[in-house]
Residue, then its C-alpha position, 0 to 999 in steps of 0.5 A: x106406774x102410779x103405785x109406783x110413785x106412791x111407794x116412793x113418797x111413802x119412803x121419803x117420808x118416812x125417813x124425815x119422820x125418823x131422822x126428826x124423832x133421832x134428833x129430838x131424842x139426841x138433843x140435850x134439854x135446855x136449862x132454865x134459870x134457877x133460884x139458889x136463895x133469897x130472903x123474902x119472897x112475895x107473889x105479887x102482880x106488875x101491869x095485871x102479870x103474876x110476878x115473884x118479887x125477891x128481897x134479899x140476898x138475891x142468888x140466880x143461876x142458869x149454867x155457869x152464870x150467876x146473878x146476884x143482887x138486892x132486888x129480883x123481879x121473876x117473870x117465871x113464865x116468860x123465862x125473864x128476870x129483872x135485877x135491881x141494886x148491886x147486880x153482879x154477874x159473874x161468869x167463869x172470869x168474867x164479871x159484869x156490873x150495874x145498877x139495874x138488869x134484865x136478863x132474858x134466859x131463854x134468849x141469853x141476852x143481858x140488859x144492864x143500865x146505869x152504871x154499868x161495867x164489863x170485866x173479863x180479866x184483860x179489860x173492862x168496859x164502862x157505859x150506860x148501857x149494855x147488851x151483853x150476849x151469853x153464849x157468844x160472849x159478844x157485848x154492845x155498849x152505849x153512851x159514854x163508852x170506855x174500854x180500859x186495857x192494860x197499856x191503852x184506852x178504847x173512848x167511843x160513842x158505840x162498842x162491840x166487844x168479842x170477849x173470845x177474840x179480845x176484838x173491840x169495834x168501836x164506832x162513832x167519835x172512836x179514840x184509842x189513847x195510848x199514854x205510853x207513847x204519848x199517842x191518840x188514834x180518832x175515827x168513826x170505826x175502830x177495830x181493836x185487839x186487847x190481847x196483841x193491841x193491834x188496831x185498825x182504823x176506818x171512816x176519817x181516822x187520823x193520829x196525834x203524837x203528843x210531845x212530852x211537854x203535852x203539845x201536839x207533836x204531829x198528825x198523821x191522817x188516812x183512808x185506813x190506819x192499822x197499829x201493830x203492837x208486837x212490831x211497834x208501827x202503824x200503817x196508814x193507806x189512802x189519801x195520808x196526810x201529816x201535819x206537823x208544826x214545820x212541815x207537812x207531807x202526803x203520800x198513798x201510803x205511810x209507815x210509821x215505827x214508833x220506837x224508831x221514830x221512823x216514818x216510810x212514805x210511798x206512793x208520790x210522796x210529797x213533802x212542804x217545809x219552810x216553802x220548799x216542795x219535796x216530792x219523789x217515789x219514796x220517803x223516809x223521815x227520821x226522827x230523835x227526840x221528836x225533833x226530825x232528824x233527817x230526811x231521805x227522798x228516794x227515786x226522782x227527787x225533786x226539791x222545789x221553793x218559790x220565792x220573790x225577789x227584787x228588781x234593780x231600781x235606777x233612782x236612789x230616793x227611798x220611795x223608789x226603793x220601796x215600790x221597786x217591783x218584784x219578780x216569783x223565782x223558783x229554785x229546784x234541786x232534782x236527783x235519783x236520791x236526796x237526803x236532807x239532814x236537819x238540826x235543831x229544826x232547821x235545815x243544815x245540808x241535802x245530799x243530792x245523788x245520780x244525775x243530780x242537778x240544782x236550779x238556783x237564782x243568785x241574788x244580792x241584796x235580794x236583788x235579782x242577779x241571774x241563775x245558776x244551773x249545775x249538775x254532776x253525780x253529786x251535789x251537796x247543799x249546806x245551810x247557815x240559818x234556813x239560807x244556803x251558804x254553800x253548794x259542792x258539785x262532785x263527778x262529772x260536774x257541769x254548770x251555767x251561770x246566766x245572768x239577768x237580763x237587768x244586771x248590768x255587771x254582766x252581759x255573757x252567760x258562764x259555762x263551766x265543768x269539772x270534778x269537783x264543785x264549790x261554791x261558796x254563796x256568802x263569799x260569792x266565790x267558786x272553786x272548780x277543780x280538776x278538768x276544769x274548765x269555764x266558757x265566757x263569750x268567745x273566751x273559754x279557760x282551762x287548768x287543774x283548779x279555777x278560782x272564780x270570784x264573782x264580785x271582782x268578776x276575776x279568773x284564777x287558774x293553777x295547776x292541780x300539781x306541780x306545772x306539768x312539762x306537757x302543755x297540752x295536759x288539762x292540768x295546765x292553764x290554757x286560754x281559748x279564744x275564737x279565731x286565735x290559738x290557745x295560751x296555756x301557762x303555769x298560772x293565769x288571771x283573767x277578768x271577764x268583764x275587761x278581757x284583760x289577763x296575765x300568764x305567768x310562764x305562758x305559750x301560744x301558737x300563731x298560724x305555723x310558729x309557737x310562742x313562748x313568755x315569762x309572761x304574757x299580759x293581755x292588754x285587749x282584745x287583740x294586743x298581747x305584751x311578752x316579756x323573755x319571748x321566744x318565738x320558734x316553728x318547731x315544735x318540740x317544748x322544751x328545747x326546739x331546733x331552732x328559735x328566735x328570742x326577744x326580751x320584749x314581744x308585741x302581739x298584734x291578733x291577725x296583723x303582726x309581731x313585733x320584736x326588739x331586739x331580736x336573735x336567731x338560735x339553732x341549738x342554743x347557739x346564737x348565729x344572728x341578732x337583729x335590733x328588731x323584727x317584724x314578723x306577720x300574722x294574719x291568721x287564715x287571711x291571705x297575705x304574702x310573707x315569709x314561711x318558717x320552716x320545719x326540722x326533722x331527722x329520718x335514718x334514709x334522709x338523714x337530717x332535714x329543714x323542711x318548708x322554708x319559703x315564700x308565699x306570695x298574694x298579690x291580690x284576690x285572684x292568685x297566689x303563689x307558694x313556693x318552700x324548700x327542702x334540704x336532706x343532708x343526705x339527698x339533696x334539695x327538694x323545691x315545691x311549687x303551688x299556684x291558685x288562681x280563680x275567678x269567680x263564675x268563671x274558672x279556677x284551679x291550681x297548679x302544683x308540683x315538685x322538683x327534685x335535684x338527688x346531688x348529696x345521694x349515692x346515684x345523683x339524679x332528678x326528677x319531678x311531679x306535676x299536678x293540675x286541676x282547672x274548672x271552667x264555666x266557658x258557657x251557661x251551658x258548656x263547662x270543662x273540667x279536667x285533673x292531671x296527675x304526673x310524675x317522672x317516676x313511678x316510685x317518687x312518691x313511696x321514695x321522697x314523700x312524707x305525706x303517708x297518703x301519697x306513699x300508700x298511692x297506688x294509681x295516677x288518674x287523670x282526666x278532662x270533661x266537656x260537657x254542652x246541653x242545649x236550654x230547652x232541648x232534651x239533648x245533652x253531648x258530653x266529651x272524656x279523655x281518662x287516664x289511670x297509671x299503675x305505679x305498682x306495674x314497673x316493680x311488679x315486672x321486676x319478678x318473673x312471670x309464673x304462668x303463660x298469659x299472664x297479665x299486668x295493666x300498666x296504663x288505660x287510657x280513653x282518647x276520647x269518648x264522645x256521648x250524645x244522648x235524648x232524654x225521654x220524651x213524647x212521641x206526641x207530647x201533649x198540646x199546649x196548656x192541656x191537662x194531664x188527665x186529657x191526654x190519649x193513649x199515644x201520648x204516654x208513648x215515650x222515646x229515649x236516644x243516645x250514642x257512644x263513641x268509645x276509644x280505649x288504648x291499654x298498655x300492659x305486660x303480658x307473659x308469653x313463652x320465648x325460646x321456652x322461658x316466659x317473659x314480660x313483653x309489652x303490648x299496647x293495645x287500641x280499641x273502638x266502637x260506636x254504639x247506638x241505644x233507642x228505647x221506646x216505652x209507654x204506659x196506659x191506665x184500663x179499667x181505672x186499676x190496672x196500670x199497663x207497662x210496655x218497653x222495647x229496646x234496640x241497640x246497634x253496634x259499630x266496629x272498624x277493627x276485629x278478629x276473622x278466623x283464617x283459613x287454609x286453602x281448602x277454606x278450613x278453619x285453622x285450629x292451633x292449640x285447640x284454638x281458631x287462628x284468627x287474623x286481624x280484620x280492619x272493615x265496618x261491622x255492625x250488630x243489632x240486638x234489642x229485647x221488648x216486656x209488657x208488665x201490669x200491675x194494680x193496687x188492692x187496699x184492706x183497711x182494718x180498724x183496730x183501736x187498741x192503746x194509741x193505734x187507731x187503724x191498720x192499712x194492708x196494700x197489696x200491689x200484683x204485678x205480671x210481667x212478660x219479656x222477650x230476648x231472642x237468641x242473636x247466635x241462631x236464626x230468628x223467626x227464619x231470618x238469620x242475622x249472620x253475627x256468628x262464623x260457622x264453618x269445620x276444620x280440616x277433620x271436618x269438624x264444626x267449629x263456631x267464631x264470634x268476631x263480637x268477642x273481644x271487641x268493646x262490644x262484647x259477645x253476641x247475646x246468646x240464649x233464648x229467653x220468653x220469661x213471665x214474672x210474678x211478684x207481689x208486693x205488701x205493705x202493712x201501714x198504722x195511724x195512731x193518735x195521741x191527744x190531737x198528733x196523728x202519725x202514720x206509721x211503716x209497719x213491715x212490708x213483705x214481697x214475694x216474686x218467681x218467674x217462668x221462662x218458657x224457652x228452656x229446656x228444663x227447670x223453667x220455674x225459677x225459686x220464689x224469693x221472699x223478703x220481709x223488712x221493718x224498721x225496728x228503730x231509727x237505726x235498727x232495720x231487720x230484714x229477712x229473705x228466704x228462697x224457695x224451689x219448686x224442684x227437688x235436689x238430688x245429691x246421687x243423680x249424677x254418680x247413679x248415671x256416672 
């Protein structure tokens, strides 16, 4: 083992031993400097070492560098040089100066001092000292450094030079001067490249741009600033800050082209001028002869100033006015885009796009007036000597006007809209233009264009167009008032501060009636003056039916109208005239007087007047309306309504009509009744009762023009009395119902198309009488005692209740006579008596499981049923594989119940994820077993048989079975036996999260399953397990997913197999 070892080592060896003689022996010898001449040479001595000392023409050589001077010291045996007068260096293209050097040749590092200079064909570098490095071509520079290139100047402290990659770095109160462009970059470390002078900035670099006069331009400073030649921009990232005479800037990060005058700001960008704040997610500043031009402010612009104004003053003495106090305002204009144009350095106008809005504080005299709020999809700015004179408001325009709470011209804040905008600051003057429209107070005026004039505090409204014919165009000027109708017009003048106006060419309506005036003048707030008035109920503009006209006109708001002289028109010609008239005009006061009516025209009724009447109030406790109708072709149709009420106790109504059909073809009669009356006879018994009757069933689809009433399909009528009794768990409630087909007698008009068919014509219910107990305890606590010290038989609950129910339904039925069906009318009365008591408890056991218990009896009662018939020898009687029954009228009873047990518990799982703003997650699980039971009442129970069903066998001595439950309100007897047990589980997924101190619980998903088994069937007991899962995606967005699963298989050819 250990020769083996030895071997190894004795090869290792050997091989660094060979691989080190290969490489001495491939390695080039390295050369030494060489003297090629000088004049004069000594050997002397300096500081006790032999040294040559050469005069002279001095010419050295090491390679292809050659050094030549006046004066050499040649340390030969240290491999060192030291040069003196007229150095020159020279080195391919490469040629250095000084006045003193050394040269270490074994380490090819060069010392020049004094008046030192490096040239290698693109630059030249000048300092006091220099270390220039050889074979790297790398050069140190120290003390007044300069850096000469073709189009710029390098000025530092310290430089380093890579003559291969033309790359300066220079370090310590660094400058680039470019002259060309009038620009100087400043910083601790710059880095630059002569051959793409491309630079890169560091350490508190910062750039001046100098005007063509020599003054400072503007001062951009940065973490890092990089120049690019070639592209003719410079970027500045980190902290960048400008400095111009008008105005400064920040942002992340700034781009600058220089021939574009363009600068590009990213990164919050923010931007101070004239006490104005801009700010937005991106900016760029244009400027032109180094004047800036514009400004465009992208994505969330905001535009902000601040600035002070006065607050009136109340004496008139010059030392009030000058201490008068002063209030900060703050104006803001906000958008998706803003673009700020300027000239000669000023402001002249901003261009605000998307969702733009303006903030604005009016003032006069720099006195502070109010604000003025607008929005639109564009707002427009211009300005006239840094004040803006001008604002336009285009798409979807919207503002406010709020004034000061000191100005005292004006007391009501100013909304108003439309398309367009103009507000012309200097005039103190608004245009709106189309859809416009302007809210003061209760007051609100719409029309095409809308002339605002603020000082006067007046309203000029005109159509856009020529008036148009429809006067409920929003071309049209109309005048809104609260309480009132609108006056609309051709033109309109309205002053906000008076409420006085004038409508030229005006309308209005007035409850049921239109008005109509040459014009319309507003004397107040209730007063109205018209002149050339017509005042009509119809309701077509331009030529009505029927009108009266007046030269002159008062309206009186909810009081009267009064009219002199005074004739009555139907089309166009004059059948009455009055000297005057008074007409009445309360609004939706009620007062007696007269009902204007209406006209119309239909191609069955031929030409009509309808609703001409009378309404009479004589005081607050009812009223009656009574109208007429006239058809030209059927006659005269009288209604009736009457409202009576008295409060606490009762009200309701009575309304009907009367129809006399003499102008038709089958002259006839005929009437409609409806009544309501609610009545509080007692704080604990009240009635209530609706009643719907017509002496035809086709009335309303014949004579009606509500279209409600001819779509109706049924009449429902009914009356309610209810008593509780304070203090008791007893309540007994009383209904009489019934329901009309209007439909049945035209449906019977067709024959029938099958044995036994059916239509209900009328289901009444006279009456059913309910008394019912709610749930209470058996043993109830006793008095004053908690909750918690209660016993188990105190959770025993019992609930009561009884019905009395007695239907009658008429009804055609389809029954085969001499072989042809036929309608014939039944008219069939049924009753029963049911009884309910219920019994449930639950119980708290071990502290989590909570315990449920639940029993049910019901009892039935009827007096009247069906019995099979049987024949003599005590058969039953089959008739078209039928039991033959026969009507029994005797007392019958049945009883039926069921009874569960359940329980339940709840499990928590509280998770603690902190992850954003969510801090923990709760998981309720809650199991829940159930057990029920519901025996099966056609068969034996436990021995015991209830006797509900008739057996017995048919003359063929089959076996026949009858349930004389069955067609009774009771129903058939439950049948089939069913102990079933259930499972369900039941989870909830909850989360808390947090946001600065708001807690907030949150629903996250809830997610249940459940199955049962029933043990009394005969096969497939397990029933599919149901699964749901919901969580609120939103507010109003739920998802919600169920599934269903089967414990058995489906096979689809069982059946066709055994077939």
């Amino acid at each position: 083992m250990n020769k083996e070892k030895t071997a190894c080592y004795r090869f290792i060896l050997s091989a660094l031993v060979l691989s080190l003689i290969c490489g001495s022996l491939s390695a080039k010898p390295k050369e030494k400097l060489r003297l090629i001449g000088a004049d004069r040479l000594e050997q002397t001595t300096r500081n006790g070492v032999a040294v040559k000392k050469l005069t002279g023409n001095v010419h050295f050589r090491k390679g292809v560098v050659d050094l030549v001077c006046e004066l050499v010291y040649w340390f030969e045996k240290d491999e060192r040089a030291d040069f003196y007068r007229n150095v020159y260096v020279t080195k391919e293209k490469q040629v250095l100066q000084a006045d003193t050097l050394s040269y270490f040749a074994a380490d090819e590092i060069i010392l020049a001092n004094g008046r030192t200079s490096f040239n290698d064909g693109e630059v030249t570098l000048t300092a006091r000292k220099l270390k220039h490095y050889v074979d790297d071509d790398i050069s140190e520079a120290r003390g007044n450094v300069l850096l000469q290139g073709e189009n710029r100047s390098v000025i530092s402290d310290y430089l380093i030079y890579y003559s291969t990659a033309k790359k300066a770095v220079a370090l310590q109160n660094a400058v680039i001067h470019d002259p060309g462009r009038n620009t100087s970059l400043y910083g601790d470390r710059l880095v630059y490249f002569s051959n793409t002078e491309n630079i890169e900035a560091s350490q508190n670099p910062y750039i001046v741009k100098l005007d063509s006069t020599g003054k400072e331009n503007f001062r951009i400073k940065g973490d890092v600033i990089k120049g690019y030649e070639d592209q003719g921009h410079f970027i500045s990232i980190g902290n960048v800050k400008i400095w111009r005479e008008d105005f400064s800037a920040y942002s992340d990060e700034l781009e600058y082209f220089d021939s574009l005058e363009v600068a590009d700001m990213s990164g919050k960008p923010k931007v101070f001028r004239d006490g104005q704040d801009l700010s937005g997610e991106r900016m760029k500043l244009h400027l032109k002869n180094e004047m800036l031009q514009s400004l465009f402010i992208y994505d969330n612009a905001v535009a902000s100033s601040r600035s002070k104004a006065y607050l009136p003053y109340n004496e008139t003495d010059s030392a009030s006015v000058a201490n008068r106090d002063s209030i900060r305002v703050y104006d803001e204009i906000t958008g998706k885009m803003m673009e700020i144009y300027f000239r000669d350095g000023k402001t002249d106008s901003i261009r605000v796009s998307g969702m733009a809005s303006s903030y604005y504080n009016v003032t006069e005299d720099s006195v502070i007036q109010g604000v003025n709020i607008a929005s639109g999809d564009t707002v427009v700015m211009k300005f006239f000597d840094k004040r803006m004179n001008r604002i336009t408001v285009i798409g979807g325009s919207e503002g406010r006007y709020i004034p000061d709470k000191t100005n005292t011209g004006m007391d009501t804040t100013v909304v108003y809209s439309g398309e367009r905008i103009d507000y012309h600051l200097n005039d103190k003057r608004t245009y709106l233009y189309q859809q416009s429209s302007i809210q003061s107070g209760d007051m609100r005026l719409t029309a095409g264009k809308i002339q605002i004039e603020w000082n006067e505090n007046l309203l000029y409204a005109y159509p856009i167009g020529p008036a148009p014919y429809d006067s409920l165009s929003d071309d049209l000027p109309t005048l809104y008032q609260s309480g009132r109708e609108p006056f609309s017009g051709d033109e309109m003048i309205y002053n906000i501060k008076t409420k006085k106006g004038r409508i030229v060419e005006g309308k209005t309506k007035e409850e049921d009636g239109y008005y109509y005036g040459e014009n319309i003048s507003k004397v107040n707030t209730k007063e109205f003056y018209v002149s050339n008035g017509v005042y009509t109920t119809c309701d077509i503009e331009d030529h009505p039916h029927y009108h009266f006209k007046s030269k002159k006109m008062k309206l009186i708001h909810r009081d009267k109208i009064i009219a002199r002289p005074i004739v009555f028109y139907i089309q166009d010609i004059p059948l009455l005239a009055l000297p005057f008239g008074i007409f009445p005009n309360q609004g939706g006061r009620r007062h007696s007087g007269w009902l204007m009516p209406t006209y119309g025209e239909s191609g069955q009724d031929g030409g009509n007047i309808r609703g001409l009447g009378y309404f009479w109030a004589p005081n607050d406790y009812y009223d009656l309306k009574l109208t007429m109708d006239f058809y030209d072709r059927v006659g005269i149709v009288t209604r009736y309504a009457t409202r009576y009420k008295l409060r606490y106790v009762f009200d309701g109504s009575i309304s009907g009509r009367y129809t006399n059909e003499f102008l038709s073809d089958y002259a006839k009669r005929e009437w409609t009744l409806n009544v309501r009356h609610s009545h509080k006879l007692s704080p604990t018994m009240r009635l209530s009762a609706n009643g719907s009757f017509v002496s035809s069933d086709d009335l309303y689809k014949r004579m009606s023009y509500n279209q409600n009433d001819r779509l109706k399909q049924q009449l429902i009528s009914n009356a309610t009395l209810s008593k509780t009794w304070p203090g008791k768990p007893y309540s007994m409630s009383m209904t009489l119902n019934q329901t009309t087909n209007l439909q049945a007698q035209n449906l019977i008009e067709t024959a029938p198309t099958s044995d036994g068919q059916k239509i209900s014509y009328v289901s009444r219910s006279l009456p059913n009488i309910s008394f019912s107990r709610s749930s209470k305890p058996i043993i109830p606590l006793k008095s004053g005692a908690s909750a918690s010290s209660g016993k188990w038989y105190n959770t025993i609950y019992f609930s009561l209740s009884s019905q009395l129910r007695n239907n009658q339904n008429l009804s055609y039925r389809a029954d085969s006579i001499n072989n042809s069906l036929q309608w014939e009318k039944q008219d069939i009365s049924k009753s029963a008596i049911t009884h309910n008591i219920s019994m449930n408890s639950s119980q708290k056991v071990l502290k989590f499981i909570t315990l449920n218990q639940n029993m049910s009896i019901q009892e039935g009662w009827i007096m009247d049923y069906e019995m099979p018939a049987l024949d003599d020898s005590g058969a039953f009687i089959i008739e078209n594989n039928k039991i033959r029954t026969d009507p029994v009228t005797e007392f019958k009873a049945r009883h039926t119940g069921n009874i569960s047990f359940n329980a339940q518990t709840k499990l928590y799982g509280m998770f603690p994820i902190r992850i954003g703003a969510l801090q923990t997650v709760r998981h309720v699980m809650t199991p829940q077993v159930g057990v029920s039971y519901r025996p099966d009442f056609t068969k034996e129970i436990f021995g015991w048989n209830p006797g509900y069903i008739e057996t017995g066998v048919d003359s063929a001595r089959k076996p026949w079975r009858y349930d004389p439950f069955s067609g009774t309100l009771l129903g058939s007897t439950p049948s089939g036996e069913s102990r079933s047990m259930t499972f369900s589980l039941s989870n909830i997924f909850q989360a808390k999260t947090k946001r600065g101190d708001e807690e907030k619980k949150i629903d996250l998903f809830t997610m249940n399953f459940s199955t049962s088994h029933n043990f009394a069937a005969d096969s497939l007991r397990w029933s599919p397990i149901s699964t749901s899962i919901r969580t609120q995606l939103s507010k109003n967005l739920a998802l919600n997913i169920s599934a269903s699963h089967n414990f058995y298989a489906y096979r689809s050819r069982e059946w066709n197999d055994e077939w």
